[in-house]
The first five atom37 places (N, CA, C, CB, O) and aatype in JSON, in Angstrom:
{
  "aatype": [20, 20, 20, 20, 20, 20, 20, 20, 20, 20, 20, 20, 20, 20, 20, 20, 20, 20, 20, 20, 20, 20, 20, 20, 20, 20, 20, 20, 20, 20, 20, 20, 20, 20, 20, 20, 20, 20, 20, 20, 20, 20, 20, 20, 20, 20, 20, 20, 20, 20, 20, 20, 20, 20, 20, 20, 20, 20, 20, 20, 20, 20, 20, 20, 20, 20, 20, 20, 20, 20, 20, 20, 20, 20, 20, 20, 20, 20, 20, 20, 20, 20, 20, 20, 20, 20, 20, 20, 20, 20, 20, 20, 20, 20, 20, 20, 20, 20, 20, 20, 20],
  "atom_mask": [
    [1, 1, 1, 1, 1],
    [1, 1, 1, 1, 1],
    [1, 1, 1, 1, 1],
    [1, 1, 1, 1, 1],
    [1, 1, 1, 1, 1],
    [1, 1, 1, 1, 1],
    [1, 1, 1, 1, 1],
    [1, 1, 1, 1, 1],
    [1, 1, 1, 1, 1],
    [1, 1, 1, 1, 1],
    [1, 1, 1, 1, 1],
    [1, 1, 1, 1, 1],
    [1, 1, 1, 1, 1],
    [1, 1, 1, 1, 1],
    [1, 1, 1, 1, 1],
    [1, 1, 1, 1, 1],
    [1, 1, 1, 1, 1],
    [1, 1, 1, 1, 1],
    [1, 1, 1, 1, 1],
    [1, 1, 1, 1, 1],
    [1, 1, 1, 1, 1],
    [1, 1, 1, 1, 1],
    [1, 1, 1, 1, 1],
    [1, 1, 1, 1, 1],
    [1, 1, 1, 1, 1],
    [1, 1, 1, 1, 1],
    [1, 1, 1, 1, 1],
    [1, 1, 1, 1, 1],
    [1, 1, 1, 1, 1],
    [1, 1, 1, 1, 1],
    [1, 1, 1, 1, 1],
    [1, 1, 1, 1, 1],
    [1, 1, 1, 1, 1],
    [1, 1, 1, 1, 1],
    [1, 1, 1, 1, 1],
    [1, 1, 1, 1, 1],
    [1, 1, 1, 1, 1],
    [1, 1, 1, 1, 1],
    [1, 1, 1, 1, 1],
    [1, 1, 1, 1, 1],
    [1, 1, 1, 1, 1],
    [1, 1, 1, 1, 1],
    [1, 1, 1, 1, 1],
    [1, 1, 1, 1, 1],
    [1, 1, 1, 1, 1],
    [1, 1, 1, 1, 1],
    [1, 1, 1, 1, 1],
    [1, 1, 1, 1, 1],
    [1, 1, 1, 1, 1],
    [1, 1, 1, 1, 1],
    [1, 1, 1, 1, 1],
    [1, 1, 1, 1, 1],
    [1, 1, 1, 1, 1],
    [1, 1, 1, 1, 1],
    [1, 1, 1, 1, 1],
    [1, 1, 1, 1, 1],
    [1, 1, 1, 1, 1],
    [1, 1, 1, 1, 1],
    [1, 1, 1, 1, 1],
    [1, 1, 1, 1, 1],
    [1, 1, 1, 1, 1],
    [1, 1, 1, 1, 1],
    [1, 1, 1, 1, 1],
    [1, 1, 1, 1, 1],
    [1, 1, 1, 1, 1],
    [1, 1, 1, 1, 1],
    [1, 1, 1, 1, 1],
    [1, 1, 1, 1, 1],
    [1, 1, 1, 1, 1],
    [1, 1, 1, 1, 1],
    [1, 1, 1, 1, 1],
    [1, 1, 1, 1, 1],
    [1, 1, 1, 1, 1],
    [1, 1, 1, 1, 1],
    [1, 1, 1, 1, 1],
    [1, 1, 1, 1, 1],
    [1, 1, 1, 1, 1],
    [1, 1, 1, 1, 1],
    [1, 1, 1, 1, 1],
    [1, 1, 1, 1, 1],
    [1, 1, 1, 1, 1],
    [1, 1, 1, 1, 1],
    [1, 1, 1, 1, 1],
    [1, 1, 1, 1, 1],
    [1, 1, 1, 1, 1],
    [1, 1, 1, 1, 1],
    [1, 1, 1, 1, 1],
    [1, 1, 1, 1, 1],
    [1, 1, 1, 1, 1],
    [1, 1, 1, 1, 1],
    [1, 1, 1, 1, 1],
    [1, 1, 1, 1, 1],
    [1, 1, 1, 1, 1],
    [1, 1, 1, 1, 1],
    [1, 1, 1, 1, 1],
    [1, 1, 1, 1, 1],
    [1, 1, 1, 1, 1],
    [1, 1, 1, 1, 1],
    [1, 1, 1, 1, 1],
    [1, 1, 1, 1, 1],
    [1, 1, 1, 1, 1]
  ],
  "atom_positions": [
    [[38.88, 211.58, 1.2], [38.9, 212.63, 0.22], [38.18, 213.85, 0.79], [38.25, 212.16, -1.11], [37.19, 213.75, 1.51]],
    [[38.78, 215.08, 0.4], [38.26, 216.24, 1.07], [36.51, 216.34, 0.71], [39.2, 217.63, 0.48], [36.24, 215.8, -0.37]],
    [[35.66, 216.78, 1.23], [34.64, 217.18, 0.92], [33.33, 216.17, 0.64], [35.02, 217.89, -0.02], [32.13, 216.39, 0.5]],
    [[34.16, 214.95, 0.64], [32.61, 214.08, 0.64], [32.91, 213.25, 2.3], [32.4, 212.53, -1.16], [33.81, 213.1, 3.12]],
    [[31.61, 212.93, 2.1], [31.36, 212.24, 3.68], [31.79, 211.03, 3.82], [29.93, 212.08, 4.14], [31.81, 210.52, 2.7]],
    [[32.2, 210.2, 4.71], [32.74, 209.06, 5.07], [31.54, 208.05, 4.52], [33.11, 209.05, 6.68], [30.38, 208.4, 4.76]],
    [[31.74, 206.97, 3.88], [31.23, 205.9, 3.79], [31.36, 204.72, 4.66], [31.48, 205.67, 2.85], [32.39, 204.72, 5.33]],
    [[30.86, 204.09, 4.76], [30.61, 202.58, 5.6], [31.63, 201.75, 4.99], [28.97, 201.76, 5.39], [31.86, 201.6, 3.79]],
    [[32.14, 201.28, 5.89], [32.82, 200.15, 5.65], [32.43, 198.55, 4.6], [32.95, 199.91, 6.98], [32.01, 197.57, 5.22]],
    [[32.57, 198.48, 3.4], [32.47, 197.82, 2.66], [32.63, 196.24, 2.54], [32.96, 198.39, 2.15], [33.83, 195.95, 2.46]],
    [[31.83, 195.18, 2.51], [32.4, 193.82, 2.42], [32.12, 193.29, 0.96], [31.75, 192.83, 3.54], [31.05, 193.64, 0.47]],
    [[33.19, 192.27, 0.01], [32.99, 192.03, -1.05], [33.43, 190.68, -0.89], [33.49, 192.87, -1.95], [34.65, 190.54, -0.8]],
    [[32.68, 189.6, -0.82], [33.03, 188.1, -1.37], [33.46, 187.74, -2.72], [31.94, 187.31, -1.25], [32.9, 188.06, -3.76]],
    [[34.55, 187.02, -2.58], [34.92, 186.66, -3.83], [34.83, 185.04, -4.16], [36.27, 187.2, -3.99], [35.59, 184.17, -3.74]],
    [[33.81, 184.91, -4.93], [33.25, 183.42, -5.06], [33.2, 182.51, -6.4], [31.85, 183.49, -4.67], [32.72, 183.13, -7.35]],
    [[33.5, 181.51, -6.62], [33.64, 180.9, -7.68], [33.78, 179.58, -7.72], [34.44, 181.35, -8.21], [33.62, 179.12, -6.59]],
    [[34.04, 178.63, -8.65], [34.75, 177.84, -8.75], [35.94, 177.29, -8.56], [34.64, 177.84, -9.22], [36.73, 178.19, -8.83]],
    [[36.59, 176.27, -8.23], [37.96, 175.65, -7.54], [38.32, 176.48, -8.92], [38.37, 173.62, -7.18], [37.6, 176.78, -9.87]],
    [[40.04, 176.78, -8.58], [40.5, 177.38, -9.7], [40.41, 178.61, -10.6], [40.33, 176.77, -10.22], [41.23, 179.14, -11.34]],
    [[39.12, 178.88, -10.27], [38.99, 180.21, -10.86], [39.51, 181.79, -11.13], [38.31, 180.31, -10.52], [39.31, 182.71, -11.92]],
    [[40.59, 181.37, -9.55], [41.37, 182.96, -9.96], [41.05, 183.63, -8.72], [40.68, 183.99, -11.48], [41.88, 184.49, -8.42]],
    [[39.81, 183.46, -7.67], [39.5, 184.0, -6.64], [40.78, 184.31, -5.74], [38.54, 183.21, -6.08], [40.81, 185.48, -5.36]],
    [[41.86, 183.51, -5.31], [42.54, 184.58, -4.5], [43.68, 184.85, -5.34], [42.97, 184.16, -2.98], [44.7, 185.18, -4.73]],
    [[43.76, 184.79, -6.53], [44.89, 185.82, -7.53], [44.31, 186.98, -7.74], [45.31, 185.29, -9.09], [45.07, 187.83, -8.21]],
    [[43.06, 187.35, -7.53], [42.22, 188.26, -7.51], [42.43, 188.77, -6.22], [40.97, 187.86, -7.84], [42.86, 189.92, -6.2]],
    [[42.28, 188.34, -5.36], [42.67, 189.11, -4.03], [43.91, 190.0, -4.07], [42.92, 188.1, -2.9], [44.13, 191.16, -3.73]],
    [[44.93, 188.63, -4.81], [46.32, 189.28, -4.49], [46.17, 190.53, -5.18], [47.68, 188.44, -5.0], [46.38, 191.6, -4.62]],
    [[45.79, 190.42, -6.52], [45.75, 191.72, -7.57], [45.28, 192.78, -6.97], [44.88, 191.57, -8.83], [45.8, 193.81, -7.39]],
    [[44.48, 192.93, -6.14], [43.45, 193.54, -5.37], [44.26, 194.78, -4.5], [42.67, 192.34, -4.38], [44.33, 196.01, -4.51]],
    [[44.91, 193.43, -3.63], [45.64, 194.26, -2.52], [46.59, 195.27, -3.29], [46.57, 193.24, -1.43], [46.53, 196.5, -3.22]],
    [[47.6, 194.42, -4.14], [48.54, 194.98, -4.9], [48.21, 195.99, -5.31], [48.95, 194.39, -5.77], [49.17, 196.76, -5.4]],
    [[47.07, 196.5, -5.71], [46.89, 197.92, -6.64], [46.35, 198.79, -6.04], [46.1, 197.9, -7.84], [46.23, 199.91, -6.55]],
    [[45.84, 198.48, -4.65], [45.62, 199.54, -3.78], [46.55, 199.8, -2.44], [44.3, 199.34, -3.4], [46.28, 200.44, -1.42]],
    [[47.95, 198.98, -2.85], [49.27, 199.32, -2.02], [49.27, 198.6, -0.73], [49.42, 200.9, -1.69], [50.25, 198.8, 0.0]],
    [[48.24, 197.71, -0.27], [48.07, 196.74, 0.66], [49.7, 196.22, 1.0], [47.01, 195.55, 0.03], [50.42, 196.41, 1.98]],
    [[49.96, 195.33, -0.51], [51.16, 194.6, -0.14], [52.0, 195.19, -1.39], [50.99, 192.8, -0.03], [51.64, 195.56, -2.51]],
    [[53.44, 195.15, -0.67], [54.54, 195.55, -1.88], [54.83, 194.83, -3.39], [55.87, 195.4, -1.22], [55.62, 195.33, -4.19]],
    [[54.0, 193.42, -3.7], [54.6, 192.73, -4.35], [53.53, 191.55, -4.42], [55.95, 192.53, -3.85], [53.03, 191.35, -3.31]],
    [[52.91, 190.49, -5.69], [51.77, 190.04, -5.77], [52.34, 188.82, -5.22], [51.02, 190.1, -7.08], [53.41, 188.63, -5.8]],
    [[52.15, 188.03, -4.48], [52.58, 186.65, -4.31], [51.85, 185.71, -5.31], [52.32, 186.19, -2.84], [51.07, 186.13, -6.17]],
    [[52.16, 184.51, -5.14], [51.63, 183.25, -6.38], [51.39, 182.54, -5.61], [52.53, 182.52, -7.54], [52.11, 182.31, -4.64]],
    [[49.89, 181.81, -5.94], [49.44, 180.74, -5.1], [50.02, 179.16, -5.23], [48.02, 180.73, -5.33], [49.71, 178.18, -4.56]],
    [[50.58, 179.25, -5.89], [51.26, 177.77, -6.34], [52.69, 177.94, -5.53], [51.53, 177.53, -8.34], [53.05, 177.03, -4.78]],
    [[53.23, 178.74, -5.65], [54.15, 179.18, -5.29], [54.22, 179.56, -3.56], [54.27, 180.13, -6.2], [55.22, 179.96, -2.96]],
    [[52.75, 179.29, -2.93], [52.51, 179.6, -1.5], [53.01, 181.3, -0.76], [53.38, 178.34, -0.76], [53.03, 181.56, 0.45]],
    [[53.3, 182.05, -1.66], [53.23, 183.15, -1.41], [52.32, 184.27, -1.52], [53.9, 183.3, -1.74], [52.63, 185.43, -1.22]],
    [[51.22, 183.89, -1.95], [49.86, 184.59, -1.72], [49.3, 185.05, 0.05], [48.72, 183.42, -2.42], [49.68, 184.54, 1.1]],
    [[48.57, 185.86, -0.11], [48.27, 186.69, 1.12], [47.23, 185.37, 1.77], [47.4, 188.5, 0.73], [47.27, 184.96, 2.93]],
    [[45.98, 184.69, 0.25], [45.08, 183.7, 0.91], [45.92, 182.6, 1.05], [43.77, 183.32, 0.14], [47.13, 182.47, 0.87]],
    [[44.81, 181.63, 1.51], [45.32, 180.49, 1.56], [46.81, 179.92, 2.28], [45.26, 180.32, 0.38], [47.6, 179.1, 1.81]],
    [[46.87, 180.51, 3.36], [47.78, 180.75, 4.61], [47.99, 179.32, 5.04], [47.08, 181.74, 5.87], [49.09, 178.8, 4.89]],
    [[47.02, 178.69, 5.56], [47.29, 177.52, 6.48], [47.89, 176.28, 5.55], [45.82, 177.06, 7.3], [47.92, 175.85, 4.39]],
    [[48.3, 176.04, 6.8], [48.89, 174.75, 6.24], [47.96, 173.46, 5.04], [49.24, 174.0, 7.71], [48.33, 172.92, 4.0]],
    [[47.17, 173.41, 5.53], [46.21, 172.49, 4.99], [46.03, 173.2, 3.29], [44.62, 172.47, 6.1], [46.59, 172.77, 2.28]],
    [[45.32, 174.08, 3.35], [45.5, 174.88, 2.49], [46.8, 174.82, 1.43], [45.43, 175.9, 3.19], [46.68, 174.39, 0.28]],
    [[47.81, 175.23, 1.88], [48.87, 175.12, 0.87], [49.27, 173.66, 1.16], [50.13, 176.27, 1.0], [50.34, 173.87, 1.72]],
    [[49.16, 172.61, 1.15], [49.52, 171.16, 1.19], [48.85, 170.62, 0.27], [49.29, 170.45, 2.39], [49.38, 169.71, -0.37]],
    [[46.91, 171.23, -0.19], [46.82, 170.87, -1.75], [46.39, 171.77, -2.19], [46.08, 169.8, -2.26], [45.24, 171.89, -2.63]],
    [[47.47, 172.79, -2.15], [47.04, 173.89, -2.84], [45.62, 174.73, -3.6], [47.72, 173.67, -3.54], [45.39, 174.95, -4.79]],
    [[44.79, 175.06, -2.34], [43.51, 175.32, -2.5], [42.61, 175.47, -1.32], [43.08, 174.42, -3.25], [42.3, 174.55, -0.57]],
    [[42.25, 176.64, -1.24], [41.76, 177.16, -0.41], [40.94, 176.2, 0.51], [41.17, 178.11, -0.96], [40.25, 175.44, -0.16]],
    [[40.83, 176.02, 1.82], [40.24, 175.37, 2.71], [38.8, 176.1, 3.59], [41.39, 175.04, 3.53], [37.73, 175.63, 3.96]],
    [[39.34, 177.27, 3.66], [38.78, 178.13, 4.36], [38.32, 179.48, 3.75], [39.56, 178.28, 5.29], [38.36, 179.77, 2.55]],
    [[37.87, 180.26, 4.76], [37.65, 181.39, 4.52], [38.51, 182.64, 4.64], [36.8, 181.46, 5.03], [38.65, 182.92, 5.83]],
    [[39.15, 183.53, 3.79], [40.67, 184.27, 3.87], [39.79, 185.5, 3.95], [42.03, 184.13, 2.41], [38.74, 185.49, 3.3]],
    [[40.13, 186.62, 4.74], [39.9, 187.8, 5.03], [41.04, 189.03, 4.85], [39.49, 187.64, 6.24], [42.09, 189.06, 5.49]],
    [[40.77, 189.7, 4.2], [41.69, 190.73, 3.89], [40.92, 192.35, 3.5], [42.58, 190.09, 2.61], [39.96, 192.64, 2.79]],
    [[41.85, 193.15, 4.32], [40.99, 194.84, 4.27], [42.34, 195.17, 3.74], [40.3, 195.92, 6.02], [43.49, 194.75, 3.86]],
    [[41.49, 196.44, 2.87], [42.41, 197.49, 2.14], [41.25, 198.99, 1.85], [43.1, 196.63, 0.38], [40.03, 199.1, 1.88]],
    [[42.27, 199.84, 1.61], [41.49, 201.0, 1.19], [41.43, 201.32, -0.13], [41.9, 202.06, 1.77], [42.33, 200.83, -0.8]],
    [[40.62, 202.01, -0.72], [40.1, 202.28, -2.42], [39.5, 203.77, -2.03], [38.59, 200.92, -3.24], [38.74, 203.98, -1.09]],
    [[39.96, 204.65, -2.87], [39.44, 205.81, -2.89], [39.13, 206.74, -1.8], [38.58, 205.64, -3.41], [38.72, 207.9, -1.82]],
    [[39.41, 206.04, -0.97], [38.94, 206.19, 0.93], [37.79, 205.74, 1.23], [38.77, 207.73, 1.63], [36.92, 206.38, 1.83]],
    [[37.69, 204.51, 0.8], [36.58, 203.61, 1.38], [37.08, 202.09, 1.65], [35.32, 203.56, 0.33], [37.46, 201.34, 0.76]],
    [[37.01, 201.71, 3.21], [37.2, 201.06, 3.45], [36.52, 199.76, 3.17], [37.4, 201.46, 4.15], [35.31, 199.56, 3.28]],
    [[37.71, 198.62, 2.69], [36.85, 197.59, 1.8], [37.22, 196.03, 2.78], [37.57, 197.54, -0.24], [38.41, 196.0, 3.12]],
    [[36.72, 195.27, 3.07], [36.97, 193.82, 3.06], [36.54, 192.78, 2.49], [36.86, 193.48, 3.87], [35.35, 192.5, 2.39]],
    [[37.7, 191.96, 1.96], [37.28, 190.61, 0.72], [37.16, 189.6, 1.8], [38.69, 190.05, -0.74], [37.76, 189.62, 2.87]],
    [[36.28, 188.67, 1.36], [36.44, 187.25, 1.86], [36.33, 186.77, 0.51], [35.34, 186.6, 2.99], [35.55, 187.14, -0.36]],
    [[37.25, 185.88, 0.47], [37.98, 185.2, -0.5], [37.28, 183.44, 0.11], [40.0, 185.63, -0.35], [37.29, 182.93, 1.23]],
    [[36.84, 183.03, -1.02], [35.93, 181.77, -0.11], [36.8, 181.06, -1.17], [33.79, 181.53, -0.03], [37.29, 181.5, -2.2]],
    [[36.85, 179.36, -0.4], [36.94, 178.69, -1.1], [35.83, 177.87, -2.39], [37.41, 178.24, -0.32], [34.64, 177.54, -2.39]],
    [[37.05, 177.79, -3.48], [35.41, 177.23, -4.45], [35.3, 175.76, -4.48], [35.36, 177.66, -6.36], [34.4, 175.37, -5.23]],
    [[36.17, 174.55, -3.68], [35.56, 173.16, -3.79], [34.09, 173.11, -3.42], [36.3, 172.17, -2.89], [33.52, 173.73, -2.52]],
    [[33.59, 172.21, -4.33], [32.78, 171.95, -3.41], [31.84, 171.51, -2.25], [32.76, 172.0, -3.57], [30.67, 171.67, -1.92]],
    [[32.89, 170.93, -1.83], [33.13, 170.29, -0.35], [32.76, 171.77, 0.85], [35.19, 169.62, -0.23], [31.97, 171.75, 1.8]],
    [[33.33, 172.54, 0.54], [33.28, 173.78, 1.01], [32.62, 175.11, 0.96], [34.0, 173.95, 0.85], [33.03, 176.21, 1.33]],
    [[31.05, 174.6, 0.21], [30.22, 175.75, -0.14], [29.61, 176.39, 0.85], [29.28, 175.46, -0.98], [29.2, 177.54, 0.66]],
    [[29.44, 175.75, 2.05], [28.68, 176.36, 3.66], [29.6, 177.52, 3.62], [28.85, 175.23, 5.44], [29.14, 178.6, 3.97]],
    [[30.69, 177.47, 3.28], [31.53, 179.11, 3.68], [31.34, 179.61, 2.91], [32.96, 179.44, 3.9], [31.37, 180.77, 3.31]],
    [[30.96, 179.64, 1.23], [30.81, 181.01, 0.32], [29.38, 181.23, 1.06], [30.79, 180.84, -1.72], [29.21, 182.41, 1.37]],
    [[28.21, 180.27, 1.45], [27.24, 180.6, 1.71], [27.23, 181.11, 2.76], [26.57, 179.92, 1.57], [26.48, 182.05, 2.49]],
    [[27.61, 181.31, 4.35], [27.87, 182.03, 5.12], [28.39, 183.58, 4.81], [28.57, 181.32, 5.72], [27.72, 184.51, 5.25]],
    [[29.45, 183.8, 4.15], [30.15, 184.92, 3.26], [29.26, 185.97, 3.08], [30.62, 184.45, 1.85], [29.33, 187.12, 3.51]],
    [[28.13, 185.25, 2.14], [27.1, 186.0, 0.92], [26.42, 186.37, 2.15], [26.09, 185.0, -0.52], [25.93, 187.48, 1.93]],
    [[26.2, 186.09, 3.05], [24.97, 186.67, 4.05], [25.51, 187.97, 4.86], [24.46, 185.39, 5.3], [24.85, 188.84, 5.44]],
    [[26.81, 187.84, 4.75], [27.33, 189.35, 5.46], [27.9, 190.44, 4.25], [28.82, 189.01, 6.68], [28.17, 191.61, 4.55]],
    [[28.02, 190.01, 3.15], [28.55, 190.42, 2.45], [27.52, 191.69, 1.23], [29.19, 189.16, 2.06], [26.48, 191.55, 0.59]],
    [[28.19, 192.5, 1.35], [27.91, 193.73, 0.55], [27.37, 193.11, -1.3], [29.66, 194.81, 0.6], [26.33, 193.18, -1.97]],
    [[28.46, 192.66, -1.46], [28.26, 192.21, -3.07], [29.3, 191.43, -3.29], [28.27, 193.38, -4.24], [30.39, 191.53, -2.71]],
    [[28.93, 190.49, -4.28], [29.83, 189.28, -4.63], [30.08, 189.26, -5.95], [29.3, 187.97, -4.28], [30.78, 188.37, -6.43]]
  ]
}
């Protein structure tokens, strides 16, 4: 944007509970700041998270999903953590680089 100064590059974890909506939230995310043309469905394995195989085989995040987009002209990146909790070492890794959750 004309006239204000560049900001820092932004990180936002998105953390929760199994189920909670964390990467339909991503998708929503990207979608409204023109990332991707069209929201994919996680059940449906067309979501941006939850890529790998393992992942979509029981449908639910395994890992840690990374995705940048721009907002206002500030550059943003989500990590989208998984919420089992088998898998909390990665929201907790996340939160330590992460801007706000």
């Amino acid at each position: 944007m004309p006239g204000r100064p560049p900001s820092a590059p932004r990180c936002a974890a998105l953390i929760g509970a199994y189920g909670s909506g964390k990467t339909s939230l991503l998708e929503a995310l990207l979608y409204a700041t023109d990332t991707i043309p069209k929201k994919g469905e996680v059940l449906a394995g067309t979501a941006v998270g939850d890529t790998t195989p393992e992942s979509r085989a029981h449908s639910m995040g395994v890992d840690l999903n990374l995705a940048t987009t721009t907002y206002l002209g500030d550059e943003w990146t989500f990590l989208d953590c998984p919420g089992s909790v088998e898998f909390t070492q990665e929201a907790l890794q996340a939160l330590q680089v992460a801007d706000v959750a």
